[in-house]
Structures are given as structure tokens and as C-alpha cells.
BASEGU-37757 format. One line per 4 residues: their letters; for each residue x, y, z of N, C-alpha, C. Coordinates in pm, whole numbers, padded with zeros to 5 digits. Layout:
BEGIN
A = X/Y/Z/X/Y/Z/X/Y/Z; ... .
This chain:
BEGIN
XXXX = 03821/-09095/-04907/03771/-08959/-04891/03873/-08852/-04931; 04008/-08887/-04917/04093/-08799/-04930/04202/-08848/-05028; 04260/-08791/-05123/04376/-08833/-05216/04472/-08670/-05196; 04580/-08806/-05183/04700/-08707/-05133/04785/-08685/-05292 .
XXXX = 04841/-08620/-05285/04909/-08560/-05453/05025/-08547/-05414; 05134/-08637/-05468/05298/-08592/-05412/05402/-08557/-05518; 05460/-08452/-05551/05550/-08447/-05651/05728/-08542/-05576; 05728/-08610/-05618/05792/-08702/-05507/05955/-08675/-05592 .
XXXX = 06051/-08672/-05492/06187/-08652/-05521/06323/-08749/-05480; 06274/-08806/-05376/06352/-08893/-05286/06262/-09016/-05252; 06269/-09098/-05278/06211/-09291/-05266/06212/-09315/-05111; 06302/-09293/-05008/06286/-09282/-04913/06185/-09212/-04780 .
XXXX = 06184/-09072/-04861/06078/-08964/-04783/05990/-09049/-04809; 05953/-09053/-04918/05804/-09099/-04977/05748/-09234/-04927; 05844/-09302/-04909/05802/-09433/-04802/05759/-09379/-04675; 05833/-09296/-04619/05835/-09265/-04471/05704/-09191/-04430 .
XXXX = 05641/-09096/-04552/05545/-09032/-04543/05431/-09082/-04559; 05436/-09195/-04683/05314/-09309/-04704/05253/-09386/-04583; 05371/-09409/-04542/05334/-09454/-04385/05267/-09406/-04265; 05342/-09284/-04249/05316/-09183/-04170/05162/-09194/-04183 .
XXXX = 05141/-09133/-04330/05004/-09094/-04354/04890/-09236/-04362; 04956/-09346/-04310/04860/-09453/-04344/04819/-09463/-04133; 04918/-09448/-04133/04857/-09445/-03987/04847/-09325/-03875; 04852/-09225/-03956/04751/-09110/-03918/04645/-09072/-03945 .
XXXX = 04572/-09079/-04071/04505/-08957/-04179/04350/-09044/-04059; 04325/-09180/-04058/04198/-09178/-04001/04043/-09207/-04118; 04066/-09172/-04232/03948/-09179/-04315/04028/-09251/-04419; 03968/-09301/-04529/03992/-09376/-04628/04076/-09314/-04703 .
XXXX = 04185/-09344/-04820/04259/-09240/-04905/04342/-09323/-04987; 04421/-09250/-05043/04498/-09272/-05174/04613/-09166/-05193; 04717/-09217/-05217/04837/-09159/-05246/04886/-09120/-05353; 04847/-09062/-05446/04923/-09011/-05572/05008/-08963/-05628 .
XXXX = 05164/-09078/-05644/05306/-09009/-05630/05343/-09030/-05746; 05414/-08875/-05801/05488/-08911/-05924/05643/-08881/-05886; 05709/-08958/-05943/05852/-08969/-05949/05928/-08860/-06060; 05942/-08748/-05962/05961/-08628/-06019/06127/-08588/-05969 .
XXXX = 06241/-08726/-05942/06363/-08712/-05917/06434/-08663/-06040; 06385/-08665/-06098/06489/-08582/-06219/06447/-08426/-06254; 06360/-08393/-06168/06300/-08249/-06183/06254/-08201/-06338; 06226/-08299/-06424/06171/-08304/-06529/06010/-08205/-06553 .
XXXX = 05963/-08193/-06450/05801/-08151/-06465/05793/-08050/-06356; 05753/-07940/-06399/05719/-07872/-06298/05616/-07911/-06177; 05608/-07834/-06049/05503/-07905/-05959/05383/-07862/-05979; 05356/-07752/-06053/05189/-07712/-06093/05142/-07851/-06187 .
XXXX = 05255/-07885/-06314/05192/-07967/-06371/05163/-08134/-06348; 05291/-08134/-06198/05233/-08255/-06180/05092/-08248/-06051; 05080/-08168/-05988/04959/-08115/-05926/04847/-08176/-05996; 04813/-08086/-06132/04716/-08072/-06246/04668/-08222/-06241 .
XXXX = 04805/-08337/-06331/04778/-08443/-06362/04746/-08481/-06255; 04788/-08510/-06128/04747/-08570/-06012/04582/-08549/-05948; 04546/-08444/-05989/04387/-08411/-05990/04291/-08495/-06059; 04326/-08487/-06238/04307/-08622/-06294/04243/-08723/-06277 .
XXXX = 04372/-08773/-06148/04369/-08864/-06139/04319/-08996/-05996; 04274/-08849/-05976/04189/-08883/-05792/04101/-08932/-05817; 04093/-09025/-05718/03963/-09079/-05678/03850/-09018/-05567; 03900/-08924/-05466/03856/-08879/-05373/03789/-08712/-05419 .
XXXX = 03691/-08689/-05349/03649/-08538/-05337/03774/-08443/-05278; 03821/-08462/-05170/03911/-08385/-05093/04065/-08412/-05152; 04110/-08340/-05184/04276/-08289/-05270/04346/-08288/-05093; 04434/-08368/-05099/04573/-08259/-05025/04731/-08259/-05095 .
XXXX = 04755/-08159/-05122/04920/-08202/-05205/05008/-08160/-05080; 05105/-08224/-05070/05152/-08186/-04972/05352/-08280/-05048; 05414/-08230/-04950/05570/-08191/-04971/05607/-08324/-04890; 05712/-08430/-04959/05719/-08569/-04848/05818/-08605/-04799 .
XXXX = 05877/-08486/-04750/05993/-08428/-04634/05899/-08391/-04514; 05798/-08445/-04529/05708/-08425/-04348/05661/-08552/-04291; 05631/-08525/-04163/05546/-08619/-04066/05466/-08553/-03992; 05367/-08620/-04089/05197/-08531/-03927/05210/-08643/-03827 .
XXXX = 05181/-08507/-03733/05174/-08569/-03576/05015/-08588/-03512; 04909/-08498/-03588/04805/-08527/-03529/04717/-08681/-03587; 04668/-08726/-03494/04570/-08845/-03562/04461/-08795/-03582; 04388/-08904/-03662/04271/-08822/-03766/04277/-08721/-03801 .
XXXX = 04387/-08684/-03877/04411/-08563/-03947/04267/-08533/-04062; 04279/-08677/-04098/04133/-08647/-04248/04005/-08604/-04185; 03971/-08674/-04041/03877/-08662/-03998/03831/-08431/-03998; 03918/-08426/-03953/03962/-08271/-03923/03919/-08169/-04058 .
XXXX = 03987/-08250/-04194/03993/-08134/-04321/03834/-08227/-04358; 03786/-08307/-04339/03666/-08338/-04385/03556/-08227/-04341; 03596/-08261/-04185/03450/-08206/-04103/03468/-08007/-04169; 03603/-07982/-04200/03627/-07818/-04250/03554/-07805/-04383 .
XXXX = 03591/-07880/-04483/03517/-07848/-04609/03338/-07861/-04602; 03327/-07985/-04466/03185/-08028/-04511/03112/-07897/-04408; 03127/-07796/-04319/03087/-07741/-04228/03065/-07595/-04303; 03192/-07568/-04412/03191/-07438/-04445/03204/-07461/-04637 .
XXXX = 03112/-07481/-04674/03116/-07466/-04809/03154/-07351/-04927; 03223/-07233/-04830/03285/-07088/-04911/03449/-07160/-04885; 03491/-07256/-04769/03618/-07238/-04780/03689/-07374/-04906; 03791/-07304/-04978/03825/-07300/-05109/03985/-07393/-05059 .
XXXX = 04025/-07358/-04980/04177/-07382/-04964/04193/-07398/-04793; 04301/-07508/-04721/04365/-07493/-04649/04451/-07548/-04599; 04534/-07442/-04545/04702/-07527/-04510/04741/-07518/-04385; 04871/-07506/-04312/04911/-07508/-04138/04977/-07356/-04137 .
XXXX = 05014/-07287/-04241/05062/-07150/-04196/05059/-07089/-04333; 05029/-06990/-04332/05006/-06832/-04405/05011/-06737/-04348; 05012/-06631/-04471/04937/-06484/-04407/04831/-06413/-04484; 04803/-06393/-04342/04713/-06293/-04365/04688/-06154/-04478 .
XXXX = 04811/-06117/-04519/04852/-05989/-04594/04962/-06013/-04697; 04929/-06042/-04807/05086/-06017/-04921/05085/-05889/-04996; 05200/-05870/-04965/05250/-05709/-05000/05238/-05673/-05160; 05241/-05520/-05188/05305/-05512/-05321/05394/-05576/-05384 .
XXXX = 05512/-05540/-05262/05659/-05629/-05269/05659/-05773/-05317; 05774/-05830/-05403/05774/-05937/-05437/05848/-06003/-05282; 05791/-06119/-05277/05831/-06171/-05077/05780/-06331/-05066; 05790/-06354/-04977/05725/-06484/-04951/05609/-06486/-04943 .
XXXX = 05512/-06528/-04864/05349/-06571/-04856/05336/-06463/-04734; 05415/-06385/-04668/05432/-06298/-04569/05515/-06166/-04596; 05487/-06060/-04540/05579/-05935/-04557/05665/-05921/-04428; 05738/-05802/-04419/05839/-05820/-04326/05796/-05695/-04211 .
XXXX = 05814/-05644/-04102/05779/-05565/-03987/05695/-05589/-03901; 05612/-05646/-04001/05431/-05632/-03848/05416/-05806/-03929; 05372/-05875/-03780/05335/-06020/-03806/05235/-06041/-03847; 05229/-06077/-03949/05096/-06148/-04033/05043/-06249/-04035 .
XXXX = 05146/-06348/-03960/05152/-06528/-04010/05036/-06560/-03907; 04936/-06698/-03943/04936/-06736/-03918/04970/-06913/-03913; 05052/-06934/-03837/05102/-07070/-03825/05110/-07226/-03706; 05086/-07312/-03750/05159/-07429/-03632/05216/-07531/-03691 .
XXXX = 05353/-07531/-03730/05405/-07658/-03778/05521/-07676/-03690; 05591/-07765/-03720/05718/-07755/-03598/05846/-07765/-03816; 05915/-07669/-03725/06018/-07664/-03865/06166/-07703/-03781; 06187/-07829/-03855/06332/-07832/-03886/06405/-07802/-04006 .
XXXX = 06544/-07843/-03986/06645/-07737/-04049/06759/-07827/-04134; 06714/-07794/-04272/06848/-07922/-04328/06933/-07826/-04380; 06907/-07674/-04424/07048/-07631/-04423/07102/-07529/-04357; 07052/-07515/-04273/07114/-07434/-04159/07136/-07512/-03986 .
XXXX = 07227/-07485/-03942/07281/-07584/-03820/07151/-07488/-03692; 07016/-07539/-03667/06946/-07506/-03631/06856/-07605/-03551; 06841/-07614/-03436/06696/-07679/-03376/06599/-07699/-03380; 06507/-07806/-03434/06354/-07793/-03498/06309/-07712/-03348 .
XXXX = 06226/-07628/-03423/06105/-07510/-03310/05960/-07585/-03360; 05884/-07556/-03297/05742/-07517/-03282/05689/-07372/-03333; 05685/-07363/-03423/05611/-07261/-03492/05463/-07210/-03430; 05414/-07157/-03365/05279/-07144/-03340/05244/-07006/-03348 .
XXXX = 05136/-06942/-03437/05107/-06801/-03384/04953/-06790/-03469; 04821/-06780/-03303/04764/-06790/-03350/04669/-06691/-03243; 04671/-06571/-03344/04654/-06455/-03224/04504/-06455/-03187; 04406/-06476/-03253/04249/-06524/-03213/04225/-06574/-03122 .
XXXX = 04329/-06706/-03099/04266/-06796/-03065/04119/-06849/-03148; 04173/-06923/-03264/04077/-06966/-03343/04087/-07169/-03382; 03996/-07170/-03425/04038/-07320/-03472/04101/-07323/-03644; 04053/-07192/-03702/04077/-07216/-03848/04059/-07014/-03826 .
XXXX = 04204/-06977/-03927/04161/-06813/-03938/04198/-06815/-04115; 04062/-06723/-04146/04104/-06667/-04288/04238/-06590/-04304; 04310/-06626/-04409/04441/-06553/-04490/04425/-06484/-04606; 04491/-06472/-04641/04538/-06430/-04778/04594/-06520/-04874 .
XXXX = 04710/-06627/-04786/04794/-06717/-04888/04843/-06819/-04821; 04841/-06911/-04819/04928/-07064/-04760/05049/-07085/-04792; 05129/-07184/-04726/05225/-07180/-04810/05216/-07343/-04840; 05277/-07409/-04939/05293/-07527/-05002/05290/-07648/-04970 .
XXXX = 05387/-07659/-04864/05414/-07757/-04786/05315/-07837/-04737; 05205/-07794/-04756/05081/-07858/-04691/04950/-07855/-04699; 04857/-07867/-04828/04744/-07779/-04843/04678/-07873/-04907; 04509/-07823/-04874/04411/-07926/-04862/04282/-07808/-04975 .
XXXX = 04235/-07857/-05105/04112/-07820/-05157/04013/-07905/-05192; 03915/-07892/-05265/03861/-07993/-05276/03810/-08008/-05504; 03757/-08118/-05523/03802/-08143/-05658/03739/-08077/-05747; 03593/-07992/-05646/03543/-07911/-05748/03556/-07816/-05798 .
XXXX = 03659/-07658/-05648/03753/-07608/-05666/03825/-07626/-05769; 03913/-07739/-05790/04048/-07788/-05883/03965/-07763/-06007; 03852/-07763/-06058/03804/-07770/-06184/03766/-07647/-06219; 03739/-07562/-06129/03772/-07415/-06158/03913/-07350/-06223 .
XXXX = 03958/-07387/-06083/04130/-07316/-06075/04178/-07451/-06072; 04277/-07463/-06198/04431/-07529/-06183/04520/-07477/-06170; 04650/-07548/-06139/04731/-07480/-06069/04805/-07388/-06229; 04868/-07342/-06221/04922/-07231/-06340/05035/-07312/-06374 .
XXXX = 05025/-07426/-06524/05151/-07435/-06517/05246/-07409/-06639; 05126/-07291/-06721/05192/-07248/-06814/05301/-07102/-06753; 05254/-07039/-06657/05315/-06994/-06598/05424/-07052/-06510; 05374/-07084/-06453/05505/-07113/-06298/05533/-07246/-06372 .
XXXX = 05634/-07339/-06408/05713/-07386/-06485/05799/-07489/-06378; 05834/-07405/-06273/05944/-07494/-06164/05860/-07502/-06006; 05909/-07473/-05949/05945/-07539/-05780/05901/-07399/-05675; 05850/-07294/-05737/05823/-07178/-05646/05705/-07108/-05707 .
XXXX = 05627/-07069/-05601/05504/-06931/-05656/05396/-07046/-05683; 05409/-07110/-05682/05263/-07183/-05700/05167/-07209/-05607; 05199/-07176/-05478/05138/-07172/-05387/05071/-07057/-05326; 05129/-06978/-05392/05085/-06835/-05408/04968/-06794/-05500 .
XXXX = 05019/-06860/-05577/04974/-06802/-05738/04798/-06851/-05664; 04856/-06984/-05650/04689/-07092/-05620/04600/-07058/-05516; 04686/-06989/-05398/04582/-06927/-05342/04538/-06793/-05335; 04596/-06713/-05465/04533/-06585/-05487/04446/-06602/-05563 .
XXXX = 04442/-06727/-05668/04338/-06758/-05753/04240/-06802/-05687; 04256/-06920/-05601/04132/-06942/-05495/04045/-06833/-05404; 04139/-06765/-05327/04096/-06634/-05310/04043/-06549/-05344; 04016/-06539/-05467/03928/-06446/-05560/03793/-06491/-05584 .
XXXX = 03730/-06647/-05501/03582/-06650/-05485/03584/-06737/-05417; 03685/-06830/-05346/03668/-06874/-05173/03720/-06851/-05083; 03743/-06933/-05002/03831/-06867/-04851/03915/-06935/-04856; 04036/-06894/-04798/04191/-06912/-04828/04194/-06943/-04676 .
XXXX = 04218/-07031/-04612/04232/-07058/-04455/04374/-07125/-04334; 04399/-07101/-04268/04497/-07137/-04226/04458/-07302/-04048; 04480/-07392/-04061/04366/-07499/-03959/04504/-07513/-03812; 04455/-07477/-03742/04533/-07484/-03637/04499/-07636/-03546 .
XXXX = 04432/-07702/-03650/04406/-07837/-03547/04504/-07968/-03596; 04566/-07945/-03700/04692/-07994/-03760/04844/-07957/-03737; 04894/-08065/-03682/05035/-08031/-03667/05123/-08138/-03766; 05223/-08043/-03826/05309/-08150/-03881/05443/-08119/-03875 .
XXXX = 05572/-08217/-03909/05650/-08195/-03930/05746/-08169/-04025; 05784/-08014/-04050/05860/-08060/-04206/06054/-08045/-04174; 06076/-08111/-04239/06221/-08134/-04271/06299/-08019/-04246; 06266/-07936/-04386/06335/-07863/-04426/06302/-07709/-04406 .
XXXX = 06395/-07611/-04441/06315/-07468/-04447/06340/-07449/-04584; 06281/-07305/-04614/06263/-07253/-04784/06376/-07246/-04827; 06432/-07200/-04928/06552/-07183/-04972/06516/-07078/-05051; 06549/-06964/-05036/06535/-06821/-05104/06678/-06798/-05208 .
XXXX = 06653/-06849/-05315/06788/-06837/-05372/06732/-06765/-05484; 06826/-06763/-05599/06793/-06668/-05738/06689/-06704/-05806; 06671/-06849/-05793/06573/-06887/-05885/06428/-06864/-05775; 06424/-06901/-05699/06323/-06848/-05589/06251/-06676/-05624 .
XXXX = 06364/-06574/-05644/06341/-06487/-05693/06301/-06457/-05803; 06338/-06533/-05933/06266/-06519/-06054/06105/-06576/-06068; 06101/-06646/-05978/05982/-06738/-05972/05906/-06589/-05929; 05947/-06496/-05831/05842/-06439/-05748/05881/-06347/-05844 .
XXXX = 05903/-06286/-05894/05933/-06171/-06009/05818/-06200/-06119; 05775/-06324/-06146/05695/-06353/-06228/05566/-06372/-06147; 05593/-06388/-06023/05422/-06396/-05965/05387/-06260/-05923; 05465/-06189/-05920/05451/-06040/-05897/05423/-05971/-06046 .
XXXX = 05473/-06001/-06148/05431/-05958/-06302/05295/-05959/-06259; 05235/-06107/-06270/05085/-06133/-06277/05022/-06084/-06195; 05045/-06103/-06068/04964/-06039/-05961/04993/-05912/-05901; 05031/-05811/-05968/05086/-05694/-05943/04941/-05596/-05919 .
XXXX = 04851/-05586/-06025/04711/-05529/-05990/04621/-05616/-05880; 04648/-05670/-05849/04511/-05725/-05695/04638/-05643/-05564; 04743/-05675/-05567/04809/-05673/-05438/04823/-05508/-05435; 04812/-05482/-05253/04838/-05635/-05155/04687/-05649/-05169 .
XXXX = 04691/-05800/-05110/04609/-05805/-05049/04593/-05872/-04882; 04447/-05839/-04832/04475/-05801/-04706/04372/-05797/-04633; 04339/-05960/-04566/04222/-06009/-04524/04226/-05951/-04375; 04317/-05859/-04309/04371/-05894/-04166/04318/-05658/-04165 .
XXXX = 04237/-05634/-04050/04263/-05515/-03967/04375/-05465/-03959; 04422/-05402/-04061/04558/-05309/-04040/04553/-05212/-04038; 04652/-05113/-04006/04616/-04979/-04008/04687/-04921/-04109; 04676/-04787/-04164/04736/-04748/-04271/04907/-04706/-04238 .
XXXX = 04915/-04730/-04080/05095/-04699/-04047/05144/-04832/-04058; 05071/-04980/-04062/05129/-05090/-04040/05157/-05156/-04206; 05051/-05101/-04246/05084/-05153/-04403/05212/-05051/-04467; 05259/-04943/-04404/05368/-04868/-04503/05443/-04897/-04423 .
XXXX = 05461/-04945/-04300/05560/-05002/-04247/05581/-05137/-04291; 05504/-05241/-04304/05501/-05373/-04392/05594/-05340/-04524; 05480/-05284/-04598/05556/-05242/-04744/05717/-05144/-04730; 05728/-05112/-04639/05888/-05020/-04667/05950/-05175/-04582 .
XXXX = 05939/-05216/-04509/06038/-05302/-04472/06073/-05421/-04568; 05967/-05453/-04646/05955/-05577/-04710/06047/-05510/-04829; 06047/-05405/-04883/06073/-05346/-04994/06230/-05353/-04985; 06301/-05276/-04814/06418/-05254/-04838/06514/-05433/-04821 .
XXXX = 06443/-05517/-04825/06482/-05687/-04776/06459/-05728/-04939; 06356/-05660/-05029/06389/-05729/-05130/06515/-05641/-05242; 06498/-05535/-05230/06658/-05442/-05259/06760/-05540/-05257; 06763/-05574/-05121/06918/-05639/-05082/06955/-05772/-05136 .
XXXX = 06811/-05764/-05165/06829/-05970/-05257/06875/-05942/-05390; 06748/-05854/-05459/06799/-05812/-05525/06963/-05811/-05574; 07003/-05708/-05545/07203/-05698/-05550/07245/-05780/-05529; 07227/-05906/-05434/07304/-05998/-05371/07290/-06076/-05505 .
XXXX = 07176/-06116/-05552/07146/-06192/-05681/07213/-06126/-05826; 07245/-06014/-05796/07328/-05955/-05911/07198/-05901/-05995; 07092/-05880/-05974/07017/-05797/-06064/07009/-05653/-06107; 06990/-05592/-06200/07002/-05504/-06231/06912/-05386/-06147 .
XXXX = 06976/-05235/-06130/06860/-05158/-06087/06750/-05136/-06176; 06740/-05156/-06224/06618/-05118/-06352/06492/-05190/-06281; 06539/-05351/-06233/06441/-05448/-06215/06339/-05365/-06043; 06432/-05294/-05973/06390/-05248/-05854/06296/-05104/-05899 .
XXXX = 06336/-05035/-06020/06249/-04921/-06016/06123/-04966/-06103; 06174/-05067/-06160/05971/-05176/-06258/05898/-05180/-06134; 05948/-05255/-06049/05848/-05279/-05934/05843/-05142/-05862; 05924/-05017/-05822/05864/-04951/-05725/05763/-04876/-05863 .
XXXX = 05768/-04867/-05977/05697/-04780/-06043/05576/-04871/-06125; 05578/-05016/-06110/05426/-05083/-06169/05315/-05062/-06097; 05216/-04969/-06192/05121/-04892/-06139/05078/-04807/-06015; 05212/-04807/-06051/05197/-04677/-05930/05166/-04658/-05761 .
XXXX = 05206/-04821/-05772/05099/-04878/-05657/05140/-04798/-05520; 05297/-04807/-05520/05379/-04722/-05427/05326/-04577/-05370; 05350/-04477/-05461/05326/-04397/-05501/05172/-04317/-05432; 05069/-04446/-05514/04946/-04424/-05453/04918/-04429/-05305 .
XXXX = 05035/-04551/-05259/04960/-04573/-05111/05044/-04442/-05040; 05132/-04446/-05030/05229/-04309/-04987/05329/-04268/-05026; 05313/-04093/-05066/05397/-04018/-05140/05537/-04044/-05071; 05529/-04011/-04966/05655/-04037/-04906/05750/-04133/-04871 .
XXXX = 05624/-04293/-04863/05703/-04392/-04900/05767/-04421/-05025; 05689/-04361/-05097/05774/-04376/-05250/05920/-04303/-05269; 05871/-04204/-05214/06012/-04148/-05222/06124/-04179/-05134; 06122/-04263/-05047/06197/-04304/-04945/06263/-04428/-05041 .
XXXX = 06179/-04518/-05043/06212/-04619/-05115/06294/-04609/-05245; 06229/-04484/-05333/06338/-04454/-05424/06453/-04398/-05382; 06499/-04352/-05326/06608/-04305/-05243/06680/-04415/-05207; 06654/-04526/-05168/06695/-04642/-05107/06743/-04700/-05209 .
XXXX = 06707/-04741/-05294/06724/-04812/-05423/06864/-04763/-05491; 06846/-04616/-05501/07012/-04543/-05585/07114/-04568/-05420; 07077/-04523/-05291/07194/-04548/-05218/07225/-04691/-05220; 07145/-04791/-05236/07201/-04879/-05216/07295/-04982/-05332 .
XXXX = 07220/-04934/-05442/07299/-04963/-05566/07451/-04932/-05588; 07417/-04775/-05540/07575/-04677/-05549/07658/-04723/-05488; 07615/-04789/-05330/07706/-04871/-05239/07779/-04967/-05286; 07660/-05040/-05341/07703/-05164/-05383/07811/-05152/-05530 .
XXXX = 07808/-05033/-05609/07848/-05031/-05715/07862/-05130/-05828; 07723/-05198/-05835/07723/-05310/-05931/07561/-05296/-06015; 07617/-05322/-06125/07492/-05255/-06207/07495/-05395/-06340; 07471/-05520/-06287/07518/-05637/-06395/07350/-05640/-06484 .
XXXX = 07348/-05732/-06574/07243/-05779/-06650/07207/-05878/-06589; 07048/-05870/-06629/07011/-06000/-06534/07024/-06097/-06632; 07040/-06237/-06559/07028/-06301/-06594/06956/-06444/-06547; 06914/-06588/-06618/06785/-06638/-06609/06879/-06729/-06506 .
């Protein structure tokens, strides 16, 4: 019923998870791992081929640095696709709202997420937590965007939308990319009846940033977007906080100011939502540059 899709990196995880998932999932399935240790192929395109190459209606690709903890996990994403035929996508945490700002699957000030995974920590000296925030009280809440680590569509979806892999090329934004594309004529969902465990946390480094620099090129006219009751003080508070966090990456990454006034000035989006945030934000941008006194070329 279900074929799992693994861009696989480590021979070990991938045992540990095969397993995992043989005596959790509960319904019939199939594992579809490509040996992607040399980082030769991007993960959209091994996604794509892995679609291919299913046998099952129900897709899950998922990351094999985890362990689900719930049993009959399949039973769970079956009875979801077969109950609600608009929903398109779903994973264990998203949000609800992605900003103008280039950011993660979440913006920064007002909580958007919804999530339940338990996250441990391979590079930071940190305690796996319990992630949970699920302000409804729902069994499944519509989002905006999932994030990677864990996501379930189904194959007729996939024949619509593939994953982008003339675009996204490497290891970031594709999870984004896929559920703004899904999003644009199903439901993007977040299942709170799944728990799993992942390894690791994100790694927001330079290339992380170019990845989202390019999912922000493309998706610069839909955003934000913003399945969630906000108010018009929570979204310019969203957007100015998220804005002055990506500034600072920005510089830290050595990018040029030029790259910070493309985004506060692509279409105006700033601007439109509030005069005054715009101008705050531009203000922010020269003090913080001037501080920093570094004005390098970007580079790839």
C-alpha cells in the first residue's frame, strides 16, 4: 500500500530504518533506496526516479536518520488520503504561514508551527525534546509547508507535480518548493497521530541559503502565504522579525548588500504590505551593513 522513497547516505541508518519501518508501518510496503553516498544526484531527482518506480498508490519519502515510534503508522496515512480526497501532502511539522522573507518552512516572532516529532541533536551538545505544538487540538491541521524529513503524497499527485529538479539541484528547498506546488490545488497538512524520531537538526549554512535564495526567486509572487487567522500586526511583526534574522545571515555568509535590497524591493511586496515596515527594514539593512563594514561578492 505504501512505498517508502529514501535518498540514502549512510548503509547503516538505512538498515536501522528498514527495520524500524518493517515493524512499524502495519500495511504492506516497499522500500525504495538509492545509494546517494557520494551526493552525486540531487534529492528532487532521486525523489522523481523513485516515483517511477513504486509499486504502491501512497508515496512517503522520508530522511533515514529517523525512527517512528507509532505502530501502524500506514494504517494512519491510509485511512488520511482515503477519508479526504483534496488532501495533496502530509508530514509531522510545518507551518502554517511562509513569509516574504527567504526562511525556513516557518517565520520568526509569532508561532506558526505546527509540529510532533521528538528532535535530537548531532551537532549541537543538546537533549532530544519532544516537539509538540498543536494549538486546535486537531488530529491533522492544514499548513502552508512541511518540512522534509517526513512526508507522505500519493502517486497521482506525483504525476501532476514532480519534485523540481531542474531547479533545486542539491539537499534544500525542495520541500518547500513541493509543498507550495501541492498547495496550489490540494491540502498541504500537518498529522499529529505520528510520532517519529529524527537524529539530527537542520543545518542552516551558506549553501542552505542559496538554496532558499532560489526558492524565494521562484516563489517570490504567491508569498506569503497564509493558511492560519492572522492579524495584520502579526504578519508585520512575522515579516520584520524574519527579515532582520535573515540580514544577519546574510553578512555572516559574506553576501553582498545588493542581495538584501533585491529581496526587500522584489515587487514591492514590502512596501505594499507596510510603508513603514519597509522603511524600517531599509534602515536596518544600511545600519547593519555599515556595522558590519563588509561589502564582499557573492559567491556560489
Amino acid at each position: 500500500m505504501i512505498s517508502i522513497i529514501i535518498s540514502s547516505a549512510n548503509s547503516a541508518f538505512l538498515q536501522q530504518v528498514s527495520e524500524n519501518v518493517a515493524a512499524t508501518i502495519g500495511v504492506p510496503f516497499e522500500i525504495i533506496a538509492t545509494d546517494n553516498s557520494n551526493g552525486e544526484q540531487g534529492i528532487c531527482a532521486v525523489y522523481n526516479k523513485g516515483m517511477l518506480k513504486a509499486r504502491y498508490d501512497i508515496l512517503c519519502f522520508m530522511h533515514e536518520d529517523i525512527l517512528i515510534k507509532t505502530n501502524n503508522w500506514g494504517q494512519v496515512i491510509v485511512s488520511l488520503f482515503k477519508n479526504d480526497p483534496q488532501l495533496g501532502l502530509v508530514g509531522v511539522a510545518g507551518s502554517s504561514y511562509k513569509p516574504l522573507t527567504p526562511s525556513g518552512w516557518g517565520g520568526m516572532g509569532v508561532n506558526t508551527t505546527y509540529v510532533n516529532i521528538i528532535q535530537s541533536f548531532k551537532h549541537k551538545k543538546k537533549e532530544s525534546k519532544h516537539i509538540y505544538r498543536n494549538p486546535n487540538n486537531e488530529r491533522i491541521s492544514k499548513v502552508a509547508c512541511v518540512d522534509g524529513v517526513w512526508m507522505c503524497t500519493t502517486k497521482s499527485v506525483m504525476k501532476e507535480i514532480m519534485f523540481d529538479e531542474i531547479t533545486f539541484k542539491g539537499f534544500h528547498g525542495y520541500d518547500l518548493d513541493f509543498s507550495l506546488s501541492v498547495g496550489q490545488k490540494y491540502k498541504v497538512a500537518v498529522t499529529f497521530e505520528i510520532l517519529l524520531d529524527h537524529f539530527s537538526e537542520g543545518v542552516y549554512d551558506k549553501t542552505w541559503m542559496r538554496e532558499s535564495l532560489i526558492f524565494h526567486n521562484k516563489w517570490h509572487r504567491h508569498l506569503p502565504i497564509n493558511v492560519e487567522t492572522l492579524t495584520p500586526k502579526q504578519i508585520i511583526y512575522i515579516e520584520k522579525s524574519t527579515f532582520k534574522n535573515f540580514i544577519d545571515q546574510l553578512i555572516g555568509f559574506k553576501y553582498p548588500m545588493a542581495i538584501a535590497f533585491r529581496i526587500l524591493w522584489m515587487n514591492k511586496k514590502y512596501l505594499q504590505l507596510n510603508v513603514k515596515l519597509f522603511l524600517k527594514l531599509k534602515f536596518y539593512i544600511l545600519k547593519k551593513y555599515l556595522t558590519a563594514n563588509t561589502s564582499p561578492a557573492l559567491t556560489d
